[in-house]
Residue, then its C-alpha position, 0 to 999 in steps of 0.5 A: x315283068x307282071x308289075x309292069x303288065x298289071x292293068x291295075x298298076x297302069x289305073x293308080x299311076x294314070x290316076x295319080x296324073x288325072x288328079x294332079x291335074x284335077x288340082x291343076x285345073x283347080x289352082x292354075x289352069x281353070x275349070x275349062x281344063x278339066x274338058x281334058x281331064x275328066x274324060x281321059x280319067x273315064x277312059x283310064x277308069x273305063x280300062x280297068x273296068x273292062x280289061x281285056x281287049x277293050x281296056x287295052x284299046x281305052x288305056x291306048x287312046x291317053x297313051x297316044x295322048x301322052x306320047x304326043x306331049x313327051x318333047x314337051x316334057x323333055x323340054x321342061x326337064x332340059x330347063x329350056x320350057x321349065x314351067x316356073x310354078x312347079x318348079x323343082x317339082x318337074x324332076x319328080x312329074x316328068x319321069x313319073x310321067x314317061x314311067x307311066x306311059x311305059x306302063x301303059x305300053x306293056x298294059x296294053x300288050x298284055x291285056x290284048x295279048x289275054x284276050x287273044x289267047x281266051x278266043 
């Protein structure tokens, strides 16, 4: 359960995503991407500086984030919005991705819950 609880932990996988979209932005997409990428990579990086109560509220803000594009990522594993240039590679990024938001769900209970108990 401390695995899971780590704010350290939550940093590299959340870090993991930020650069592979940074590729992303770089291969596919364009750089007009990376006004998505690069603030959500402060956010994470903001986290692990802070910890605490306010590294839980900035880890929470892509967490929501992430949430909201988990029918996409069902979708793209059901085949049915696949994306063809990552091909068989959605089977290794999307429960990457789903594991990171659990991460971040327990990261941030934890590091709220810390900071709560200190007061």
């Amino acid at each position: 359960m401390n695995f899971l609880s780590n704010i350290r932990n939550a940093f590299i996988a959340n870090l993991v995503i930020v650069i592979f979209h940074i590729y992303i932005a770089f291969a596919v997409e364009g750089l007009d991407f990376l006004l998505i990428v690069l603030p959500v990579g402060l956010l994470i990086t903001g986290a692990y500086y802070f910890r605490g109560r306010i590294g839980a509220a900035l880890l929470t803000i892509p967490t929501i984030g992430y949430l909201l594009i988990v029918p996409d990522l069902f979708e793209a594993i059901t085949n049915e919005g696949g994306d063809a240039e990552i091909g068989w590679g959605v089977y290794i990024l999307v429960p990457f991705w789903l594991f990171t938001i659990i991460l971040n769900i327990f990261t941030i209970f934890s590091e709220a819950k810390k900071s709560s108990k200190s007061k």
